[in-house]
Backbone as CSV, one residue per row, in Angstrom:
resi,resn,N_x,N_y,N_z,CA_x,CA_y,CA_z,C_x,C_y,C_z
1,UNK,-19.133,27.681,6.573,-20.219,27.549,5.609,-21.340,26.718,6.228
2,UNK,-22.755,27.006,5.771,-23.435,26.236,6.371,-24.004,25.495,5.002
3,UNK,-23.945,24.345,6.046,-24.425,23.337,5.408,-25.903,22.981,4.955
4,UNK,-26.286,22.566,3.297,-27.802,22.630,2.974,-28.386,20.940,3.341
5,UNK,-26.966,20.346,2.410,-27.300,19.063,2.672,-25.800,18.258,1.883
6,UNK,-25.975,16.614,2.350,-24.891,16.534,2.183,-24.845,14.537,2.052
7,UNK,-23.913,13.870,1.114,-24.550,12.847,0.739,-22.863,11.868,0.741
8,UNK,-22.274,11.094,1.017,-21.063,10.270,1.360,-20.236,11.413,1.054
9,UNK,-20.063,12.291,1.640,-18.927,13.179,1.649,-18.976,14.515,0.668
10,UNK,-19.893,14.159,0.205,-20.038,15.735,-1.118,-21.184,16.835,0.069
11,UNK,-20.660,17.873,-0.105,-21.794,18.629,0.821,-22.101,20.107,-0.381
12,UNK,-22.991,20.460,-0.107,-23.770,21.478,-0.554,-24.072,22.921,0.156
13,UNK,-23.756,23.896,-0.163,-24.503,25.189,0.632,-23.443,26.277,-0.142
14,UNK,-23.889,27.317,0.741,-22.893,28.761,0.103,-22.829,29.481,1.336
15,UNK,-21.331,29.853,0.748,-20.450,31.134,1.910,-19.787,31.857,0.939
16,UNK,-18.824,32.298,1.339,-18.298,33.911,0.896,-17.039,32.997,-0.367
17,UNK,-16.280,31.711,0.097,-15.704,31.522,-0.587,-15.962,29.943,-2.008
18,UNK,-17.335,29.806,-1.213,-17.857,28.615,-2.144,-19.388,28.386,-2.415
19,UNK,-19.932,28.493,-3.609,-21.702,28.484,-3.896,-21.041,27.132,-4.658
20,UNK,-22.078,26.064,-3.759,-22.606,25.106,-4.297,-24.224,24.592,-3.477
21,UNK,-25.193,24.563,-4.290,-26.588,25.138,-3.896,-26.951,24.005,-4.454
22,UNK,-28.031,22.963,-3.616,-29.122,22.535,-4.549,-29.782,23.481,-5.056
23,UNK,-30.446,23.136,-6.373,-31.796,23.522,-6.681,-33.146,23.208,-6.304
24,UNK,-33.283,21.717,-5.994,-33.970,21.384,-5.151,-34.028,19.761,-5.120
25,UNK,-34.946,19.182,-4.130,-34.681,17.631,-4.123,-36.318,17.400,-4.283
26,UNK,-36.118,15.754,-4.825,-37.458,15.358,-5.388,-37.405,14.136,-4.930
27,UNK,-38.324,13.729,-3.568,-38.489,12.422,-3.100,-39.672,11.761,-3.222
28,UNK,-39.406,10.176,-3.246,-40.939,9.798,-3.991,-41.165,8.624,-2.948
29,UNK,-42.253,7.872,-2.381,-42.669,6.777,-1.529,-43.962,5.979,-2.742
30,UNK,-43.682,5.406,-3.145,-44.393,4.631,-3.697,-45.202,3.099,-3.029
31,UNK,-46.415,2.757,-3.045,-46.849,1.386,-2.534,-46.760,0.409,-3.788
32,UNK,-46.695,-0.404,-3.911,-46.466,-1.678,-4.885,-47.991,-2.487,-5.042
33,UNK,-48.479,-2.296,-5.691,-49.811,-3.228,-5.652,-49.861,-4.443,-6.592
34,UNK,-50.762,-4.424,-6.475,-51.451,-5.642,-7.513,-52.913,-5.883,-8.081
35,UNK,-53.006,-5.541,-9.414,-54.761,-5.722,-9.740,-55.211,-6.927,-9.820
36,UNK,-56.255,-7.497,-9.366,-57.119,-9.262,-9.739,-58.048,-8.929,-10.249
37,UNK,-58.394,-9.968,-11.446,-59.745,-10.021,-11.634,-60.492,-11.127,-10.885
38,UNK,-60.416,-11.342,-9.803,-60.863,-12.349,-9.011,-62.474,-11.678,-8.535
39,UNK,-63.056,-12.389,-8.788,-64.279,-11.669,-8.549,-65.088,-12.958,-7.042
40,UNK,-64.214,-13.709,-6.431,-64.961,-14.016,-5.450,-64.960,-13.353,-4.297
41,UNK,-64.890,-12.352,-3.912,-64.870,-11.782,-2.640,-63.739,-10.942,-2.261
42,UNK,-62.904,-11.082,-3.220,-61.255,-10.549,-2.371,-60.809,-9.289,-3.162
43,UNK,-60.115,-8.159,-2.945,-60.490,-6.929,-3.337,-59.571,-7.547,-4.516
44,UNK,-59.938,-5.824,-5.555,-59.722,-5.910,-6.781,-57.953,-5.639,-6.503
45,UNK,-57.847,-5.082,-5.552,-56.406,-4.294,-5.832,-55.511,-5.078,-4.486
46,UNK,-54.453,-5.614,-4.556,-53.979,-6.104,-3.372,-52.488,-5.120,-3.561
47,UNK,-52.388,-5.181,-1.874,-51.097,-4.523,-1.491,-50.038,-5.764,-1.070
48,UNK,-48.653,-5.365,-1.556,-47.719,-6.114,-1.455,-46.859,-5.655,-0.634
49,UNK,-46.259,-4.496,-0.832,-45.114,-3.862,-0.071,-44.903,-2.307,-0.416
50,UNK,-44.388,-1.508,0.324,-43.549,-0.670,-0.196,-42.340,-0.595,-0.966
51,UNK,-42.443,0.507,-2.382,-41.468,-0.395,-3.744,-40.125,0.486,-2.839
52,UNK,-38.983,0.289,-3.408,-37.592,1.424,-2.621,-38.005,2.746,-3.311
53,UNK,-37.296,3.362,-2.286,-37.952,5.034,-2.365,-36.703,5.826,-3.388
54,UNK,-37.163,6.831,-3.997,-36.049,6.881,-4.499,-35.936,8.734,-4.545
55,UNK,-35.116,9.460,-5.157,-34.541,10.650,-4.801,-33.698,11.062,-5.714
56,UNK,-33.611,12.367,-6.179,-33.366,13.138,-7.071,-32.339,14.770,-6.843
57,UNK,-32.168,14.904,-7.313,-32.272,16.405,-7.075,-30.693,16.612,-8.222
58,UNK,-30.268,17.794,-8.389,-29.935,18.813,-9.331,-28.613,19.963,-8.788
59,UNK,-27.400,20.304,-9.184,-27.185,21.450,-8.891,-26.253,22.209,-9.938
60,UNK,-26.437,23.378,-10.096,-25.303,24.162,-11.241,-24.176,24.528,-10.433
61,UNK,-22.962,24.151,-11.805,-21.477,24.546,-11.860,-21.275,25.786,-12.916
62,UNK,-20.364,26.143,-12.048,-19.615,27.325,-13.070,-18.188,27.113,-12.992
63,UNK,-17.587,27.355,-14.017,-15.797,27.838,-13.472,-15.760,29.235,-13.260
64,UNK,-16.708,30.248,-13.525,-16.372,31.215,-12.897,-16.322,31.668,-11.271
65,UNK,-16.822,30.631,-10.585,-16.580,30.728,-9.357,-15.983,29.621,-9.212
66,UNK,-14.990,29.338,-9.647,-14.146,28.493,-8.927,-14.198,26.662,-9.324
67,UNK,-15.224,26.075,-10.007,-15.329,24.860,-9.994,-14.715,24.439,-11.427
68,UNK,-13.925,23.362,-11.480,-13.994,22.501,-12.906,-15.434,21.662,-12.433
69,UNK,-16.122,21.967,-13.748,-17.194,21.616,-13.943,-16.905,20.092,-14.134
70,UNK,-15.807,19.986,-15.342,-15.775,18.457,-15.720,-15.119,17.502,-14.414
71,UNK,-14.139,18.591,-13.859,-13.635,16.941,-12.760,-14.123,16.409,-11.505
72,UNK,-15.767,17.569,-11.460,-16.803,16.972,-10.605,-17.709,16.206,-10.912
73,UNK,-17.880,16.330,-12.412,-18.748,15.658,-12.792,-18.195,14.189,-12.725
74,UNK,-16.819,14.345,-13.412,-16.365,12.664,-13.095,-15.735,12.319,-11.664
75,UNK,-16.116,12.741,-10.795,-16.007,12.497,-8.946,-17.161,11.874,-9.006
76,UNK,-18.528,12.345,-9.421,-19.814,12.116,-8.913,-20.028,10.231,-10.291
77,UNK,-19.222,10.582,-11.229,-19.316,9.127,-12.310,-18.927,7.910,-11.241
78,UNK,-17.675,8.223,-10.552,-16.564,7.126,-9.779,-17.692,6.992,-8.509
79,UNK,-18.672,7.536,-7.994,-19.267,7.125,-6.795,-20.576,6.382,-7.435
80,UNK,-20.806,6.011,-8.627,-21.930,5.265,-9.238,-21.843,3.981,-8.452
81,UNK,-23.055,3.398,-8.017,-23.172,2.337,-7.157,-22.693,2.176,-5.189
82,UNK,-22.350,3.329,-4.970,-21.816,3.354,-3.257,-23.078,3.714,-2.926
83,UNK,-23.725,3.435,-1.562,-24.255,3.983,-0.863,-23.874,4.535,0.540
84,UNK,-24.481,5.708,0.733,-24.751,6.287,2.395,-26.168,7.449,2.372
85,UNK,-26.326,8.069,3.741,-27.431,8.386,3.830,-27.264,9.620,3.479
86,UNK,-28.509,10.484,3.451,-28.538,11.684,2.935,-28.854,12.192,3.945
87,UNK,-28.299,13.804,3.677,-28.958,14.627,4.960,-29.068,16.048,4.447
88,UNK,-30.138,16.689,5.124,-30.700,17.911,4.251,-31.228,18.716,5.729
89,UNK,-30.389,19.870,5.742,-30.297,20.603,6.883,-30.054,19.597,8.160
90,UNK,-28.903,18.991,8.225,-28.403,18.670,9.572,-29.315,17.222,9.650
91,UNK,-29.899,17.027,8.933,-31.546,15.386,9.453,-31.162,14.843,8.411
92,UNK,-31.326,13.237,8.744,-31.287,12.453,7.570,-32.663,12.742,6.854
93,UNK,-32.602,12.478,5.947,-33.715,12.952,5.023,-33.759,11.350,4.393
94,UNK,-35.001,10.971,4.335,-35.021,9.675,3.448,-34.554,7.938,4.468
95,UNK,-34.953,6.824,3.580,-34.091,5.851,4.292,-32.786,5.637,4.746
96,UNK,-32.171,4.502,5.548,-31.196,4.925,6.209,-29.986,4.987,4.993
97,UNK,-30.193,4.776,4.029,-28.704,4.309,2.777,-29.708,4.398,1.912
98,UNK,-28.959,5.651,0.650,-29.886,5.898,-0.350,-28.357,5.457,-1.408
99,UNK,-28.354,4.725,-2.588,-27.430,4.033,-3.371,-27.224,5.252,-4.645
100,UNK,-26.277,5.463,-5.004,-26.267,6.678,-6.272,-26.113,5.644,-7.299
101,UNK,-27.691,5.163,-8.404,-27.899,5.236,-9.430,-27.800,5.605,-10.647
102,UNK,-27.262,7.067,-10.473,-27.482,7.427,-11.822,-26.718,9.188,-11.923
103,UNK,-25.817,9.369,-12.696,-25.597,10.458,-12.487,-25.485,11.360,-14.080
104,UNK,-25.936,12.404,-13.993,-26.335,13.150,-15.679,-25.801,14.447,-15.860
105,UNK,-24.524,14.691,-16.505,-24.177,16.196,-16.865,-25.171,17.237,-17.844
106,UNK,-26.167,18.134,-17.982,-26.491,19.032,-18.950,-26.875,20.323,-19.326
107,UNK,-26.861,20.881,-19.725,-27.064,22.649,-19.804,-25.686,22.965,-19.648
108,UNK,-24.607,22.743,-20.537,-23.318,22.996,-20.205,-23.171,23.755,-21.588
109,UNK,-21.842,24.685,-21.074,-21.564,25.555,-22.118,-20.163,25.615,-21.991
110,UNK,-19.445,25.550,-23.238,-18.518,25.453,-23.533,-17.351,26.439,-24.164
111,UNK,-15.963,26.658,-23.429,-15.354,27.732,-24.742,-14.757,26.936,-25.468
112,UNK,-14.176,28.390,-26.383,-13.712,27.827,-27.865,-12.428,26.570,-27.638
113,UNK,-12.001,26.100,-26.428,-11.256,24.946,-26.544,-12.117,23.602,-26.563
114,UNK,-13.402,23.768,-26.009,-13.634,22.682,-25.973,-14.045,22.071,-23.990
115,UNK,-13.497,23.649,-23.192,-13.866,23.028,-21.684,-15.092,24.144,-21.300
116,UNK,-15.831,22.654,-20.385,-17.071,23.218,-20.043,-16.889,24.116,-19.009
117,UNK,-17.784,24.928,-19.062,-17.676,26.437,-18.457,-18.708,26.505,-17.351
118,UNK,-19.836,26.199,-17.723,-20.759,25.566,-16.611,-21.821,24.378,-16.883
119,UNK,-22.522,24.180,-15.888,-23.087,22.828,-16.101,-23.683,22.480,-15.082
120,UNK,-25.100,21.468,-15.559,-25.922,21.446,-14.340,-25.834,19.833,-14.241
121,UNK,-25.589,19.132,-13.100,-25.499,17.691,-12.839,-27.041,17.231,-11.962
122,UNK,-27.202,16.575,-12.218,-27.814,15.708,-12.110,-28.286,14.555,-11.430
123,UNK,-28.547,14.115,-10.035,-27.881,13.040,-9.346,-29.610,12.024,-8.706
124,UNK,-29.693,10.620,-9.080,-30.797,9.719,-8.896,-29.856,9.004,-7.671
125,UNK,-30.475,9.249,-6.529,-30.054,8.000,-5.804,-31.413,7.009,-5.527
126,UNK,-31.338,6.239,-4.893,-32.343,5.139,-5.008,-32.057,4.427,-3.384
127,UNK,-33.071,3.956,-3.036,-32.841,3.161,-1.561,-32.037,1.896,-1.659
128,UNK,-31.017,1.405,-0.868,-30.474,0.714,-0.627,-30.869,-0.305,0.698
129,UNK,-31.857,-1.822,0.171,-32.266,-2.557,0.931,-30.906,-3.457,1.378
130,UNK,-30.197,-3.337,2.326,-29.024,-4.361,2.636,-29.546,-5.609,2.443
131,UNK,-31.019,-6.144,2.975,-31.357,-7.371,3.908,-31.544,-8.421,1.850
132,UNK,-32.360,-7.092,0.919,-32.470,-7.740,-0.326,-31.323,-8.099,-1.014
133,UNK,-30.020,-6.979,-0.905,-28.979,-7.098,-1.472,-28.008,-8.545,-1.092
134,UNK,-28.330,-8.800,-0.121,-26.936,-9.736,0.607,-27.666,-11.288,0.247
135,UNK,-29.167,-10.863,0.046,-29.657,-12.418,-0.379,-29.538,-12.934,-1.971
136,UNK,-29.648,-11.509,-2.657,-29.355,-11.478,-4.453,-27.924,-12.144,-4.251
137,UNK,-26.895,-11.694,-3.831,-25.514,-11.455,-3.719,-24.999,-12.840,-2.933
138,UNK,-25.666,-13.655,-1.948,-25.309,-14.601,-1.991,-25.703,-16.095,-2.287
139,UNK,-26.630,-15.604,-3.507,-27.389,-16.584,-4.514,-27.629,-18.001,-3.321
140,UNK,-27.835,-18.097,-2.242,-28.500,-19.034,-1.852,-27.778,-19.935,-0.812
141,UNK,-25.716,-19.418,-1.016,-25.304,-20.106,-0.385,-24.553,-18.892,0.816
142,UNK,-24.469,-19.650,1.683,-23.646,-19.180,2.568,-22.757,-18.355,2.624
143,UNK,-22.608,-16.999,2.869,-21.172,-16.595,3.078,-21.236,-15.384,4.018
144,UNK,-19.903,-14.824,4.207,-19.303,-13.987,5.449,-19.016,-12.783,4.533
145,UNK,-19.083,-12.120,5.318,-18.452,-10.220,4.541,-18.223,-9.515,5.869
146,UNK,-17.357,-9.045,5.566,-16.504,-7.977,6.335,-17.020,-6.884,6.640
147,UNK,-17.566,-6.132,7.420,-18.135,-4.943,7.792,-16.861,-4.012,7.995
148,UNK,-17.508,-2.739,6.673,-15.857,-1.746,6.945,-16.684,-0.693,7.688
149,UNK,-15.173,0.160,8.576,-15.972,1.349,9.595,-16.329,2.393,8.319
150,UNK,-15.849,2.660,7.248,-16.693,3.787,6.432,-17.903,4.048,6.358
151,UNK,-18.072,5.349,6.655,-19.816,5.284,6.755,-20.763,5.288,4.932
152,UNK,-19.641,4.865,4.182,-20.193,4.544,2.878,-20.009,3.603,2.817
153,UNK,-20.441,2.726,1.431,-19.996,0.995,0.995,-21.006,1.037,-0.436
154,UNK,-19.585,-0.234,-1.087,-20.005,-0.210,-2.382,-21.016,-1.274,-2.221
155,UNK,-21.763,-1.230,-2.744,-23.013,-1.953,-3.202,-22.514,-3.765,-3.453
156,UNK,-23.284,-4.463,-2.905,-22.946,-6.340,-3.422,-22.996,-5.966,-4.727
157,UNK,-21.727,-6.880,-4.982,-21.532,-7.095,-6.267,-20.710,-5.948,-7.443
158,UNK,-20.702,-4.996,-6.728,-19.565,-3.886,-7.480,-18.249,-3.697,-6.723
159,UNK,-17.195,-3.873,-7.661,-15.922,-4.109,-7.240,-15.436,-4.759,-5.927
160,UNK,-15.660,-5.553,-5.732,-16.202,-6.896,-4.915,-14.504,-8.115,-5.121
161,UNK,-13.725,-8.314,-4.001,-13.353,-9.409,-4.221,-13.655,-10.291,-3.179
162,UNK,-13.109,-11.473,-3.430,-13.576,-12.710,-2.919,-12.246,-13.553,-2.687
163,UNK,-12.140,-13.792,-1.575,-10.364,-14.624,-1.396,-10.722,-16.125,-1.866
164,UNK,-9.683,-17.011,-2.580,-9.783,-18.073,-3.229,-10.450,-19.512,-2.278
165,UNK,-11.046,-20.124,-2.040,-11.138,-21.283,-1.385,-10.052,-21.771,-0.834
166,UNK,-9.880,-22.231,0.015,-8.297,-22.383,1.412,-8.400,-23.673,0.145
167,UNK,-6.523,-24.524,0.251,-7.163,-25.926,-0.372,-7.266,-26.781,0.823
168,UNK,-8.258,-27.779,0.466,-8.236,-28.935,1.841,-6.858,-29.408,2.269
169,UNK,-7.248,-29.618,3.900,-5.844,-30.090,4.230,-6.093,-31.656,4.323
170,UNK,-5.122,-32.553,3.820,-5.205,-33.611,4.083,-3.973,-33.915,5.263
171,UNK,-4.345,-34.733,6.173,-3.127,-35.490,7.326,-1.796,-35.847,6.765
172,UNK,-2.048,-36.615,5.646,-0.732,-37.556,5.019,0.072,-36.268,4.539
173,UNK,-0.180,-35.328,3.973,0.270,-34.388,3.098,0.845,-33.204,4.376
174,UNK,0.829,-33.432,5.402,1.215,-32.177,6.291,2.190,-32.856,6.717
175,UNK,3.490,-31.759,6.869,5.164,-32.014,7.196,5.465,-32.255,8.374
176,UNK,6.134,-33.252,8.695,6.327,-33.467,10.127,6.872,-32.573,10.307
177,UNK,6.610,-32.455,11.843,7.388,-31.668,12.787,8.077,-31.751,13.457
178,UNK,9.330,-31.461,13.552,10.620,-32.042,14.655,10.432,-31.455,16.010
179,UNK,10.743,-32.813,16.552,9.952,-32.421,18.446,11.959,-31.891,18.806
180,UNK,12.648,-31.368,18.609,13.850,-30.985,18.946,13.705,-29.621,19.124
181,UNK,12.577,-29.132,18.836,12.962,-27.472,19.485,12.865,-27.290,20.646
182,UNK,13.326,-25.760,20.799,14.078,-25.491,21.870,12.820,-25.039,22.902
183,UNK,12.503,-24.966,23.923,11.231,-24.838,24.602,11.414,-23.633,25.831
């Protein structure tokens, strides 16, 4: 199958034994400004930064070819907050780690039990600044994190643990040691 595009492990395209197709993607670059009414000399409009870029796009399910509509939709719920990069024909498309924001089931149709039959999802990812995240995330003080080889990762601060503070060692409180072993 060839591939259209493809985002922490979900991929997209159609062959003989699987249609899953974007509809299409919607990327946005926004500048961040600022209006003054400063009227001594300095422009009306100041530039600050570029805001995070963010990204969209759409694709329909059917069970008649093959998909539960519903237990993709809740695959794509459980990846809310991971980021990795996107890629759209073989190229990253976009910044290097786009974060999945937001994900929306609708236009679904249903039989008389009650299971959806098809359905169009929905998917907002959003840019993922590491350098902003790790400074929110370590409110000011110091700390270490583990770099995993997955080429995804959950976002600071979602499902996140933290090993307890070692307790101090004090001298008096540590067990002697018998110099009788064997060498």
């Amino acid at each position: 199958m060839a591939v259209m595009a493809s985002w922490n492990g979900k991929t997209w395209g159609v062959s003989s034994q699987r249609i899953a197709a974007l509809n299409g993607v919607s990327h946005s670059v926004e500048l961040d400004t600022e209006n003054s009414d400063d009227k001594a000399g300095s422009p009306a409009t100041k530039t600050k930064a570029l805001k995070l870029q963010s990204m969209s796009f759409d694709f329909d399910l059917a069970a008649a070819v093959g998909c539960d509509v519903r237990s993709e939709y809740e695959s794509w719920t459980a990846l809310v907050g991971q980021y990795a990069p996107f890629y759209l024909a073989g190229r990253r498309f976009g910044p290097a780690n786009l974060q999945l924001t937001g994900v929306s089931l609708s236009d679904t149709k249903l039989d008389n039990l009650g299971r959806i039959l098809t359905g169009k999802i929905t998917i907002k990812l959003t840019e993922y600044a590491e350098e902003a995240s790790s400074k929110k995330a370590s409110s000011g003080k110091s700390s270490s994190s583990g770099k995993s080889g997955s080429s995804s990762k959950s976002a600071a601060g979602i499902a996140t643990y933290k090993e307890p503070p070692a307790a101090p060692k004090h001298p008096k409180s540590q067990p002697m040691r018998s110099s009788s072993k064997a060498r």
